[in-house]
C-alpha positions as CSV (number, residue, x, y, z in Angstrom):
1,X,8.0,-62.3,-16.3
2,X,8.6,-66.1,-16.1
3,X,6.3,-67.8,-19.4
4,X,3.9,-70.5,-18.1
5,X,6.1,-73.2,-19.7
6,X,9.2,-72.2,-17.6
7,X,7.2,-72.1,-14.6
8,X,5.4,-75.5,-15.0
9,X,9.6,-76.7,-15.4
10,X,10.2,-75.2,-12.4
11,X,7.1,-76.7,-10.5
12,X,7.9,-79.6,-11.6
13,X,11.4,-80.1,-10.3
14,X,10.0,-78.6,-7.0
15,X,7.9,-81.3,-6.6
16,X,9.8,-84.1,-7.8
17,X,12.4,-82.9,-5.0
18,X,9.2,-82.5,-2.4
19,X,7.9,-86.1,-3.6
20,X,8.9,-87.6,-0.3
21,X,7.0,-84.5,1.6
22,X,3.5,-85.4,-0.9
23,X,3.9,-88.6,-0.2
24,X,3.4,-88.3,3.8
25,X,0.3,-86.0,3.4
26,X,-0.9,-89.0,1.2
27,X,-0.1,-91.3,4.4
28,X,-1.1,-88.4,6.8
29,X,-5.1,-89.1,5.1
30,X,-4.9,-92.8,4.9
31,X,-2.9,-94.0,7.4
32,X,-3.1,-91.5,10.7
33,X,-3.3,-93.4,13.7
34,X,-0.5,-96.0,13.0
35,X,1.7,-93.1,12.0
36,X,1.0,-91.5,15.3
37,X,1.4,-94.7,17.2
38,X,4.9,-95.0,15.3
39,X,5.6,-91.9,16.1
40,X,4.7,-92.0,20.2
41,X,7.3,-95.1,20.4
42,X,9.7,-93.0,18.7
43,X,9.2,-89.9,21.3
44,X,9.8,-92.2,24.3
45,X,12.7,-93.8,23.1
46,X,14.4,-90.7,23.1
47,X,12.7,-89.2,26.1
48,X,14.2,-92.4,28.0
49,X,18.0,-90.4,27.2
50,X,16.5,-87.2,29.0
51,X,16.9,-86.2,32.5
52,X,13.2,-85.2,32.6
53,X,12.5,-88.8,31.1
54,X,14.6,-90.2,33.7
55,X,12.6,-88.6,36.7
56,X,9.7,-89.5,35.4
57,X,10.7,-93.0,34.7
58,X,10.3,-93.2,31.1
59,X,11.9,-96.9,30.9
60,X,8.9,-98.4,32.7
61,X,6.6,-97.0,29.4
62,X,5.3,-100.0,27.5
63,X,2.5,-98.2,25.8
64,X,0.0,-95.2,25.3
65,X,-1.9,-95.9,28.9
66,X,1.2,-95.9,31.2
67,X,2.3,-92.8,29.7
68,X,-1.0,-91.2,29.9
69,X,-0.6,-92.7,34.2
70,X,2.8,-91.8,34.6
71,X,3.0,-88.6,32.6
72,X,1.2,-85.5,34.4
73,X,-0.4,-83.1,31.9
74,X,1.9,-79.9,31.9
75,X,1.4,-76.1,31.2
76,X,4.2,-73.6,30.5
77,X,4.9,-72.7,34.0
78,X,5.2,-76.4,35.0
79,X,7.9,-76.3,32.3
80,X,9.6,-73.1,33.4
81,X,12.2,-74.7,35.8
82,X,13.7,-77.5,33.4
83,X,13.4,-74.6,30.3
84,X,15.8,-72.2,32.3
85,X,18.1,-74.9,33.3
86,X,18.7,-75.2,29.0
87,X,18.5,-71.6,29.0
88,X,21.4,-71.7,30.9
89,X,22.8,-74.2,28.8
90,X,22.5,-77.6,30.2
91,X,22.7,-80.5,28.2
92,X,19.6,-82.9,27.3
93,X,17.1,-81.7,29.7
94,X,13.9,-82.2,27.6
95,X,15.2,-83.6,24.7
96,X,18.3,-85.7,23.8
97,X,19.6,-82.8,21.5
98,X,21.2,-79.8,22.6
99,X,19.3,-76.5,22.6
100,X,20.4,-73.4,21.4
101,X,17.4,-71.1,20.2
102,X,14.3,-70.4,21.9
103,X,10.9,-69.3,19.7
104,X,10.2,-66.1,22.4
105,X,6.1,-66.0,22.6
106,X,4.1,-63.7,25.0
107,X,0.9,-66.0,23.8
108,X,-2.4,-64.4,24.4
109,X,-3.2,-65.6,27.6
110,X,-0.2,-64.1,30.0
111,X,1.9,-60.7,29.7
112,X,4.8,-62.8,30.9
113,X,6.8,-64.3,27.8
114,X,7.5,-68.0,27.4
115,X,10.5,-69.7,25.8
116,X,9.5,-73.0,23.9
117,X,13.2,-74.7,23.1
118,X,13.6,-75.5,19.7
119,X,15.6,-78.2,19.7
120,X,17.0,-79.5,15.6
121,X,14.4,-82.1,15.3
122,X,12.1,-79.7,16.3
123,X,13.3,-77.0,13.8
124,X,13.8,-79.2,11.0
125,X,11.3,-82.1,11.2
126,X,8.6,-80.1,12.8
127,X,8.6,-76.2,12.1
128,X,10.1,-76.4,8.3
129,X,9.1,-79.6,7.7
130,X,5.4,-79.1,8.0
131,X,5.9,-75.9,5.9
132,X,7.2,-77.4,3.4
133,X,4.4,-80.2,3.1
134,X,1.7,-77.0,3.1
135,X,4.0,-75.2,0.0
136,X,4.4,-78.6,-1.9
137,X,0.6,-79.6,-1.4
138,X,-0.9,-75.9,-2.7
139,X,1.7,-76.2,-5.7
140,X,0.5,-80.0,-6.7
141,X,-3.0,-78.5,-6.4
142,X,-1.9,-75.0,-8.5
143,X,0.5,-76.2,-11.0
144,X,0.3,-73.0,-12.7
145,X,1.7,-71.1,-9.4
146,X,4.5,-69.0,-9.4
147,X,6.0,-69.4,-6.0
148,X,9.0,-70.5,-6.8
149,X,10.0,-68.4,-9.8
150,X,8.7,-64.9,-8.3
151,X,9.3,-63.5,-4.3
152,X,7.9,-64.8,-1.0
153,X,7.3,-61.5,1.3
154,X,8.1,-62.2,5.0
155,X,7.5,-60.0,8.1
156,X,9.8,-61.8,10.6
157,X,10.3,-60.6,13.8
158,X,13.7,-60.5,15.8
159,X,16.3,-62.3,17.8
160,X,18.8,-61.8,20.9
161,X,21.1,-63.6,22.9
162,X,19.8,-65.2,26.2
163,X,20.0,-63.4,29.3
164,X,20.8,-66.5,30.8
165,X,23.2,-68.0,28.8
166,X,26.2,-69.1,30.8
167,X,29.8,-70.2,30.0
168,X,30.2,-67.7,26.9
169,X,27.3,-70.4,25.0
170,X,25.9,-69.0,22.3
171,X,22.2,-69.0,22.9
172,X,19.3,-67.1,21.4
173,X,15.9,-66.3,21.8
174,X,13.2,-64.4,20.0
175,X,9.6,-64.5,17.4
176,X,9.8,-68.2,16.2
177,X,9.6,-66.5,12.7
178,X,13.2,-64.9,13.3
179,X,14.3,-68.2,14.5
180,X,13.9,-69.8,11.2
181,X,14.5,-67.0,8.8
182,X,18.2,-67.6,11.4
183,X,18.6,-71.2,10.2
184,X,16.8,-71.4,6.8
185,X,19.0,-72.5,3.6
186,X,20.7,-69.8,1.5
187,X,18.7,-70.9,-1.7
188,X,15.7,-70.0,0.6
189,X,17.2,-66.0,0.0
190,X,16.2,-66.3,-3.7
191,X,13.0,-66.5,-3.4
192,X,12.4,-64.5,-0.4
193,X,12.1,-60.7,0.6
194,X,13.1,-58.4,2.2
195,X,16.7,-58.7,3.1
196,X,17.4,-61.0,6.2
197,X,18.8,-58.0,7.7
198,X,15.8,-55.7,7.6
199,X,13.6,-58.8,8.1
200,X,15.1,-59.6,11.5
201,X,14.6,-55.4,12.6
202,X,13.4,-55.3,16.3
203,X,11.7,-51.8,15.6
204,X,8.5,-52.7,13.8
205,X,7.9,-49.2,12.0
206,X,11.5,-49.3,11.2
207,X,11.2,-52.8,9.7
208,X,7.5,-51.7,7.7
209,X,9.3,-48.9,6.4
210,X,12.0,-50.6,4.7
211,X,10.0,-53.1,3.5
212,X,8.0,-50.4,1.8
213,X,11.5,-49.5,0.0
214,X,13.0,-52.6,-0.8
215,X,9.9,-54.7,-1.6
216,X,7.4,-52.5,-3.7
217,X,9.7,-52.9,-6.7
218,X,10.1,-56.9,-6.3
219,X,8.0,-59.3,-7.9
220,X,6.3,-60.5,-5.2
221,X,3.4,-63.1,-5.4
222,X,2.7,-64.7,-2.0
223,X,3.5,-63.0,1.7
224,X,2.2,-64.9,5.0
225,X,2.2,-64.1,8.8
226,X,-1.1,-63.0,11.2
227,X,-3.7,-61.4,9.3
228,X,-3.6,-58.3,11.9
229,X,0.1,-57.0,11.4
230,X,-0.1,-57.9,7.8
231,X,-2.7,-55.4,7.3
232,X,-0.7,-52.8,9.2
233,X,2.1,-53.4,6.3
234,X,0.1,-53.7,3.4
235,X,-2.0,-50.5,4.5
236,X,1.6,-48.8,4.8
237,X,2.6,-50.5,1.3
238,X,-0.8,-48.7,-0.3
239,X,0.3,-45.1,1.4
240,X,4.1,-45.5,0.3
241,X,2.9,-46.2,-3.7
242,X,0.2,-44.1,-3.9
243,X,-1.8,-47.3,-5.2
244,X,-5.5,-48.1,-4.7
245,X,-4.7,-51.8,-4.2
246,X,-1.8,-54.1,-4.2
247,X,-2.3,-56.0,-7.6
248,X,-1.2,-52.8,-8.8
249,X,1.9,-53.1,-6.7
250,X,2.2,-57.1,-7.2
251,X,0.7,-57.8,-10.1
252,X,1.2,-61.4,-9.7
253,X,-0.3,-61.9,-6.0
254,X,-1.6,-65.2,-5.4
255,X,-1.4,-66.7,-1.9
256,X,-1.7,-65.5,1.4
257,X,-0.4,-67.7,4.2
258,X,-2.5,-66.9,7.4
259,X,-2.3,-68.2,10.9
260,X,-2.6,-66.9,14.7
261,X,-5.7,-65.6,14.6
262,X,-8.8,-66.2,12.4
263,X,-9.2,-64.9,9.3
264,X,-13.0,-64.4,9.3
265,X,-13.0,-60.7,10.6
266,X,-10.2,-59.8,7.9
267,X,-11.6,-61.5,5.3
268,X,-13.5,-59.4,3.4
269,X,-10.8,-56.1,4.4
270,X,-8.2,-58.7,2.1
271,X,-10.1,-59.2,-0.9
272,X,-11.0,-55.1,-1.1
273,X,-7.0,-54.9,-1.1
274,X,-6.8,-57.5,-3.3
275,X,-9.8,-57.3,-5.8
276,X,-9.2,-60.8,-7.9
277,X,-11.2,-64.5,-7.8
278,X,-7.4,-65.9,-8.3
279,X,-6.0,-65.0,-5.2
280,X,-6.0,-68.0,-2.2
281,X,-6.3,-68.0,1.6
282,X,-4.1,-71.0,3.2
283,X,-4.7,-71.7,6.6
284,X,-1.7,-72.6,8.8
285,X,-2.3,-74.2,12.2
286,X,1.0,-73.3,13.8
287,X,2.6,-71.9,17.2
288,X,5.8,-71.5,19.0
289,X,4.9,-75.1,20.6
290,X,4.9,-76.4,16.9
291,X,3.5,-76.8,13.6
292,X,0.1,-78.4,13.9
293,X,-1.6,-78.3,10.4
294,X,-2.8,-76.8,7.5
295,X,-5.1,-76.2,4.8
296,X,-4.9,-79.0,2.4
297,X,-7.9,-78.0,-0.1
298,X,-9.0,-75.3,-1.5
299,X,-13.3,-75.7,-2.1
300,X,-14.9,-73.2,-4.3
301,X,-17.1,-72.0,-1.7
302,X,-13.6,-71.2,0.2
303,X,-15.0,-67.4,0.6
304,X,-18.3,-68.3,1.5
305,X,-19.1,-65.9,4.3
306,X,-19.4,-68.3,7.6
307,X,-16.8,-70.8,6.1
308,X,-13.7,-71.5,8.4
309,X,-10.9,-73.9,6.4
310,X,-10.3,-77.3,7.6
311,X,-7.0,-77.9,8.0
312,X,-5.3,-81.6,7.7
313,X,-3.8,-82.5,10.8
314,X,0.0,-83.3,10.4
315,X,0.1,-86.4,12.2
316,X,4.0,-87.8,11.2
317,X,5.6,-84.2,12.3
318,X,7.4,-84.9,14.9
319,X,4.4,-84.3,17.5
320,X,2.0,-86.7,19.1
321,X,-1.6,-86.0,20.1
322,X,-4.0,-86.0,22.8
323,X,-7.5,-84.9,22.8
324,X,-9.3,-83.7,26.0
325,X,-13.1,-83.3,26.0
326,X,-13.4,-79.8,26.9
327,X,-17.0,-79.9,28.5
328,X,-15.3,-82.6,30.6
329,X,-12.4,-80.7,31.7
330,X,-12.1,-79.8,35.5
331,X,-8.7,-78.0,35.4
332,X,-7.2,-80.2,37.9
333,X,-4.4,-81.6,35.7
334,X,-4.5,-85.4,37.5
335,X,-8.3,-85.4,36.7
336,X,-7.6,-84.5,33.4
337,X,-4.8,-86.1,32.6
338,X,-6.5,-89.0,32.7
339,X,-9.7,-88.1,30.2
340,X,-7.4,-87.6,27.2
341,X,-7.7,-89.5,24.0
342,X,-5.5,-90.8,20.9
343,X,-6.0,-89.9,17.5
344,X,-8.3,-93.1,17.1
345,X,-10.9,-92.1,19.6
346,X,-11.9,-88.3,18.6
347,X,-15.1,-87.5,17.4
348,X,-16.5,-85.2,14.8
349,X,-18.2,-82.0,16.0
350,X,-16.7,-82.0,19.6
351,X,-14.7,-79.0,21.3
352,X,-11.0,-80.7,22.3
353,X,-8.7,-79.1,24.5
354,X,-5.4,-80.4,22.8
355,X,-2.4,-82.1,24.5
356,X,1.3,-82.3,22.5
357,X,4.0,-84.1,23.4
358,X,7.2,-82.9,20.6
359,X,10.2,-83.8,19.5
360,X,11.2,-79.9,21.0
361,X,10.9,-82.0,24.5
362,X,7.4,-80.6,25.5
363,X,6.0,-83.9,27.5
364,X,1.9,-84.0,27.3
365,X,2.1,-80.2,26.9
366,X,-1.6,-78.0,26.9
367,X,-0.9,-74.8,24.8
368,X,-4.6,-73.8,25.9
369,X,-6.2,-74.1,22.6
370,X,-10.0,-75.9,21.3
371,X,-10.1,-78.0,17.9
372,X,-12.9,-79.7,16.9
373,X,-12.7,-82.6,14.3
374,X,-14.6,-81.6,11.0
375,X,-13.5,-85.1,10.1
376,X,-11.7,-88.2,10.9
377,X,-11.4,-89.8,7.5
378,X,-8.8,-88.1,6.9
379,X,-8.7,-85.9,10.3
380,X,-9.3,-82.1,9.9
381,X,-9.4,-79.7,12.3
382,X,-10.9,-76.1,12.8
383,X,-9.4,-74.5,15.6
384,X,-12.9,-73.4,18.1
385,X,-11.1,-71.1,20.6
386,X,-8.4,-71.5,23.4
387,X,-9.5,-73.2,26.8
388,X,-8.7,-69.6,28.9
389,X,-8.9,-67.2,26.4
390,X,-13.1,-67.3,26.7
391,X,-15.7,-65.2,28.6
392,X,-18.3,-66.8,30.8
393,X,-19.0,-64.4,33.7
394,X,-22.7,-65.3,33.1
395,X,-23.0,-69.0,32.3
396,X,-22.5,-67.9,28.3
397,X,-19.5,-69.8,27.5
398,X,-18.3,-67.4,24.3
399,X,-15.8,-69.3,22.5
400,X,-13.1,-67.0,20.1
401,X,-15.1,-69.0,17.3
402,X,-18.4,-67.4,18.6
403,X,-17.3,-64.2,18.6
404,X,-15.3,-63.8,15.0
405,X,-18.2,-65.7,13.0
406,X,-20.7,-63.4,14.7
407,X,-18.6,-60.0,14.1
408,X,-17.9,-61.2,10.4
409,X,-21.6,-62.4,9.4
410,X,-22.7,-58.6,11.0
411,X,-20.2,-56.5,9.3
412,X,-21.1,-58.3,6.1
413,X,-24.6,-56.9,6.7
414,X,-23.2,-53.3,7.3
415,X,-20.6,-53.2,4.5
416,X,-17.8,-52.4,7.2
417,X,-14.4,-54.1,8.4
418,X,-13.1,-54.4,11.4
419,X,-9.6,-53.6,12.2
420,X,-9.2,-55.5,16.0
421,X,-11.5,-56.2,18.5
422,X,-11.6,-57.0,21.9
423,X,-14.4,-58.4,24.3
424,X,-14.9,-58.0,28.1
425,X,-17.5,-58.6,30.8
426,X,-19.2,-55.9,32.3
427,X,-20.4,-57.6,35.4
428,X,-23.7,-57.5,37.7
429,X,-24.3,-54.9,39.7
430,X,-27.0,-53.4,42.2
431,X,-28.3,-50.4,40.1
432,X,-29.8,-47.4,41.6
433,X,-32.8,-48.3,42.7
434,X,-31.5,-51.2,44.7
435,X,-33.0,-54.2,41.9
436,X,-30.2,-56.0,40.4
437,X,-28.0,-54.5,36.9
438,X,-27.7,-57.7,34.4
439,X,-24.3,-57.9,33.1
440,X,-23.5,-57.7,29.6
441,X,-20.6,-58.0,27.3
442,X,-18.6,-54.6,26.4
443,X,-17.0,-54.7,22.6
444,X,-14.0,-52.7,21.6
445,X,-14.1,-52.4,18.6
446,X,-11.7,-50.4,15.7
447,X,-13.4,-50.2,12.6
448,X,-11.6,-49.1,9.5
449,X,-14.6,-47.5,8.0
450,X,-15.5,-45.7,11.5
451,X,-19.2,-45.1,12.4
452,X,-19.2,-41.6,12.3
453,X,-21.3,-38.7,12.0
454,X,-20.9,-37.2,8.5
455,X,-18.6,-34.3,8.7
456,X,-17.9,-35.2,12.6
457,X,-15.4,-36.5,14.4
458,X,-17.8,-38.0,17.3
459,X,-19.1,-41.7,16.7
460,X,-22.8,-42.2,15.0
461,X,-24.4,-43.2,18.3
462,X,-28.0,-44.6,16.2
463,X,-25.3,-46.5,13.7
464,X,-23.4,-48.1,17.0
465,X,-26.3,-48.6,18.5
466,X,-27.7,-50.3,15.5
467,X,-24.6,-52.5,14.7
468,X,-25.1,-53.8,18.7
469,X,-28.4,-54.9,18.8
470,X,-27.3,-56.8,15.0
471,X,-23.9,-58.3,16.2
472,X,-26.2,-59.4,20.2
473,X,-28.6,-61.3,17.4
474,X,-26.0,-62.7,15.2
475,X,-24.4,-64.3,19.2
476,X,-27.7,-65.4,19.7
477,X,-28.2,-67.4,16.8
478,X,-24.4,-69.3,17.3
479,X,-24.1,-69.9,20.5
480,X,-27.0,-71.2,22.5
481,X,-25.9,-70.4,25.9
482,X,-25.4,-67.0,25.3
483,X,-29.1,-67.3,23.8
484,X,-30.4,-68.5,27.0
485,X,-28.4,-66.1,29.4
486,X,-30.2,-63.6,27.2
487,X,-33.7,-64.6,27.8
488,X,-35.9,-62.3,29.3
489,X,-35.3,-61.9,33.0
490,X,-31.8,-64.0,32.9
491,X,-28.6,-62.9,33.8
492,X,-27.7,-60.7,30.6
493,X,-28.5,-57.6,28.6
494,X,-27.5,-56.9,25.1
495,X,-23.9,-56.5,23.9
496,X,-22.4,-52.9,24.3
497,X,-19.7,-51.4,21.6
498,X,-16.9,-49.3,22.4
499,X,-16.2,-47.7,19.3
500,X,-12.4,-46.9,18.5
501,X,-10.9,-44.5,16.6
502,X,-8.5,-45.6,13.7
503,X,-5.1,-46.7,15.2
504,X,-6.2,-47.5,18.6
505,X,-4.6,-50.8,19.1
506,X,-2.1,-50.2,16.9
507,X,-1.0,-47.1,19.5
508,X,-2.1,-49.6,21.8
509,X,0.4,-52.4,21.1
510,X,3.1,-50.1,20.9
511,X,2.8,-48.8,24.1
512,X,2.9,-52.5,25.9
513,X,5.9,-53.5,23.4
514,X,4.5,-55.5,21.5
515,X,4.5,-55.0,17.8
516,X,4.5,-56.9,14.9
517,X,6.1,-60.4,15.2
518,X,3.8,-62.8,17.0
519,X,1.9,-60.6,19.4
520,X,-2.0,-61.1,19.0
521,X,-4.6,-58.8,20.6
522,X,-6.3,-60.7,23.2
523,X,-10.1,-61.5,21.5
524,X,-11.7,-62.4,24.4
525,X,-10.3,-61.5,28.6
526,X,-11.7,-62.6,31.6
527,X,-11.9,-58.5,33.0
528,X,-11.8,-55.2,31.4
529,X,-8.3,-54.5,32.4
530,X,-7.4,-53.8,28.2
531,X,-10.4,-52.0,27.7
532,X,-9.7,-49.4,30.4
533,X,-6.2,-49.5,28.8
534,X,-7.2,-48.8,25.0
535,X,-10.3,-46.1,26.6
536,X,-6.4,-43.8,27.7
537,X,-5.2,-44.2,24.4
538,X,-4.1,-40.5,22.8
539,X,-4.1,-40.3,19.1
C-alpha cells in the first residue's frame, strides 16, 4: 500500500501537470459569460467551413441575436439526415473535422437509437477534457486521495463498425463510455480496470462476471458510471466474495463518480454497501451530446437526505449555452427559438430547458433536459427533470426531480431502498355507476427489501398500502400542482404501487436489449406501455 508521503508526491505532480485544467475551473467561477462569449465566436468560425453552416448562412453571423434568428432550434431527428450523410462518411458536414466514432445512445425518451458524432474536438476538448477538470478539482480538494496511485473500476459498454460506413472507411459506433476507453492514452491502462478487452464486452453478464474475476483482487479505490447498473455489479461483486460489503473487498474505496440518473433513490442502498464517513459522491452532468458539468464541492451536509449536488457548469468546454424558460415553452421550435437566453440572463430558481450548440457540430441542439440555476456567482446547476420525460395527464406537471426526492424522503421513513422505479398515468374513466373515475398515478416499483408477508412470497398489501398513502403525501408537499389536482373533488386520487419482485427490471432490460452501458429505465412515461411490459415479466 502506497505511504501517505508517496501519494501526496504523486498528487502533486498530477496536479502540477493538470495546473492549466485548475486554472479554467478558477476562470469557469469568475469569469463565465466572457468565456462563453469567446467561445460562441469560436463555434461560428468554424461552423462558417461546414456545409450545414453554409446552408444556413453562417457568414452573415455578426453576434449572439442573428444566430439565435437565423439558427432554428434542433432535436435529434432534425439532425438525423446530415448525421447519416457522416455515417456514411462524408467530409465536414457538422463540423470542420472528420468524423469517425459515433457515442450510440437509445436516451430515455425514444426506443430508436441516436448517433451523436464525436468529432476530435469533441472527444478531446469536451468529453476528456471536462473529466479531467472534475479528477483534478476532487484531488486539489482531497490531497490525501489515492486515485492515482491505486485502480479506477470502469463498466464501459461496447463498440461496432457502422452499418453505414461506405468506401471500406473505418467508422464506429457504440456507449460513449466504449468510445473513450477506444481512444484514451495507454498510461490511462495503469490506473484503470478491468482489461480494455473485457471492458468493451457487448454481453453485460459476461462483462459483470469477469469483472468479478479480474477486479476483486485489484486495489481499487474509485469506480463511476449510472448508479442503477453499478449496483447490479457491485451486488454481483458481494455474491462472487462472499463479503458483507465492499470495503472488505476495496479497502481503500473512496469516490464514486455518478451521472445519468439521480442519485437520491440509491443513496442510502450505497452507503449500506459502503459503511464509511470517508467515502464521496461526485456528481457528473454528462451525456452522449457532451460533458455538461460537475460537482465542484463537497459540503458536509453532502448526505443530507433531500440534498441534490450542485454542479459547476463547464462553460470553456467546447459547448455554448442557451437557456429556455420551460413554463414558457410552446414546443413550436420558431416560437421557442426565439425565447432562449445566454449565460448572462438566467435566473436562480427557474426550470430551463437547455440548448447546446458543440464543437461535436450539434447547432442550438435540445437534448430534452431541465436545469435550474442554484447560482450564478459562479453558475451551478441541478439538473430538475427532462422537458418529455414528465407526467401531466391531470394538470400535475411531475418533474423526474419530484418524483426521486419524494421516493427517497419516504423510503428514508420506512428503512427500505429501492432498486428502479417507474411511473405512469392511470387515466379517467366512467366507473360503474356512470359518475366519473379520477385518475391517479400507478408506481412500479422494485424494492430490494420487498414488502412481503413474513414467510410468504405474496406482497404485504397493509405495508404497500401504507408506503402509498406516505410516498402520495411526501408529492404533495414538493410539488404544488400535484397538491391541487389532489384536492378533494379534483381530477386525482392517491398514488397506486405496483410492487415488483427482485430482478424485475433487470429481466426486464434484458429482454428489450438493453443492458448495462448507458441504458436508463425510463422514471417517468407519458402511458403505461412499460408497466404492462414489466406486469409479463417471468422470474
Amino acid at each position: 500500500m502506497a505511504s501517505k508521503s508517496f501519494t501526496r508526491l504523486v498528487n502533486g505532480a498530477a496536479l502540477s501537470f493538470g495546473k492549466r485544467f485548475l486554472k479554467d475551473v478558477e476562470r469557469s467561477k469568475s469569469h463565465a459569460p466572457e468565456l462563453q462569449h469567446a467561445l460562441f465566436n469560436h463555434l461560428i468560425s468554424c461552423g462558417k467551413e461546414t456545409k450545414y453552416g453554409a446552408e444556413k448562412h453562417f457568414s452573415a453571423i455578426k453576434a449572439f441575436e442573428d444566430f439565435r434568428r437565423r439558427v432554428p432550434l434542433c432535436r435529434y431527428n432534425d439532425f438525423v439526415p446530415y448525421i447519416e450523410r457522416l455515417r456514411r462518411g462524408e467530409e465536414y458536414v457538422l463540423w470542420n473535422q472528420k468524423v469517425r466514432w459515433f457515442a450510440k445512445s437509445s436516451g430515455t425518451s425514444s426506443d430508436k437509437s441516436k448517433y451523436i458524432p464525436i468529432t476530435p474536438d469533441s472527444l478531446y476538448i469536451n468529453h476528456f477534457g471536462g473529466m479531467k477538470r472534475m479528477l483534478f478539482n476532487y484531488v486539489h480538494l482531497h490531497p490525501d486521495s489515492k486515485i492515482f496511485t491505486t485502480k479506477a473500476l470502469t463498466l464501459g459498454g461496447s463498440v461496432q463498425p457502422d452499418s453505414l460506413a461506405q468506401n471500406g472507411l473505418n467508422i464506429f459506433n457504440g456507449d460513449l463510455s466504449a468510445v473513450m476507453l477506444k481512444n484514451s492514452p495507454k498510461m490511462a491502462e495503469l490506473v484503470r480496470t478491468p482489461s480494455q478487452k473485457t471492458a468493451l464486452i457487448a454481453e453485460f453478464e459476461k462483462k459483470v462476471n469477469l469483472i468479478c474475476k479480474e477486479c476483486t483482487t485489484q486495489n481499487v479505490s474509485n469506480f463511476s458510471g449510472v448508479p442503477s447498473w453499478n449496483l447490479v455489479l457491485m451486488n454481483k461483486v458481494l455474491e462472487y466474495t462472499q463479503k458483507s460489503n465492499l470495503l472488505e473487498v476495496w479497502p481503500n474505496l473512496e469516490l464514486f463518480m455518478h451521472g445519468g440518473i439521480s442519485f437520491a433513490p440509491y443513496r442510502e442502498t450505497y452507503k449500506k454497501l459502503i459503511p464509511t464517513e470517508n467515502m464521496h459522491y461526485l456528481e457528473n452532468y454528462n451525456a452522449s451530446e457532451g460533458y455538461f458539468a460537475f460537482q465542484d464541492e463537497f459540503p458536509k451536509d453532502s448526505l443530507a437526505d433531500n440534498s441534490q449536488a450542485q454542479m459547476l457548469l463547464t462553460v470553456n468546454n467546447g459547448i455554448f449555452y442557451e437557456f429556455i424558460p420551460f413554463k414558457e415553452m410552446t414546443n413550436d421550435n420558431e416560437t421557442d427559438a426565439l425565447k432562449s437566453v445566454p449565460l448572462e440572463g438566467v435566473k436562480i430558481g427557474i426550470d430551463y430547458a437547455i440548448v447546446i450548440t458543440t464543437c461535436g457540430g450539434l447547432w442550438r441542439y435540445m437534448p430534452e433536459d431541465c436545469v435550474r440555476f442554484t447560482s450564478v456567482n459562479p453558475y451551478r446547476i441541478v439538473v430538475s427533470g427532462r422537458t418529455k420525460l414528465y407526467i401531466n395527464a391531470f394538470g400535475e406537471e411531475l418533474m423526474i426531480d419530484n418524483a426521486e426526492r419524494a421516493l427517497q424522503t419516504t423510503c428514508k421513513k420506512f428503512n427500505l431502498q429501492v432498486t428502479d422505479f417507474t411511473v405512469a398515468p392511470e387515466f379517467m374513466d366512467i366507473s360503474g355507476n356512470g359518475g366519473l373515475q379520477q385518475g391517479c398515478h400507478l408506481w412500479a416499483i422494485e424494492f430490494s427489501d420487498p414488502l412481503h408477508n413474513p414467510g410468504s412470497p405474496t406482497f404485504d398489501s397493509r405495508a404497500v398500502e401504507e408506503f402509498a398513502e406516505a410516498l402520495d403525501r411526501e408529492l404533495t408537499t414538493l410539488n404544488s400542482d400535484y397538491e391541487a389536482k389532489r384536492s378533494p373533488g379534483s381530477t386525482m386520487q392517491r398514488l397506486k404501487i405496483l410492487p415488483l419482485a427482485p430482478g424485475s427490471f433487470l429481466k426486464w432490460m434484458e429482454q428489450r436489449g438493453k443492458l448495462g452501458g448507458q441504458n436508463k429505465v425510463p422514471r417517468l412515461w407519458k402511458d403505461q406501455t412499460f408497466i404492462n411490459q414489466l406486469k409479463e415479466i417471468k422470474l
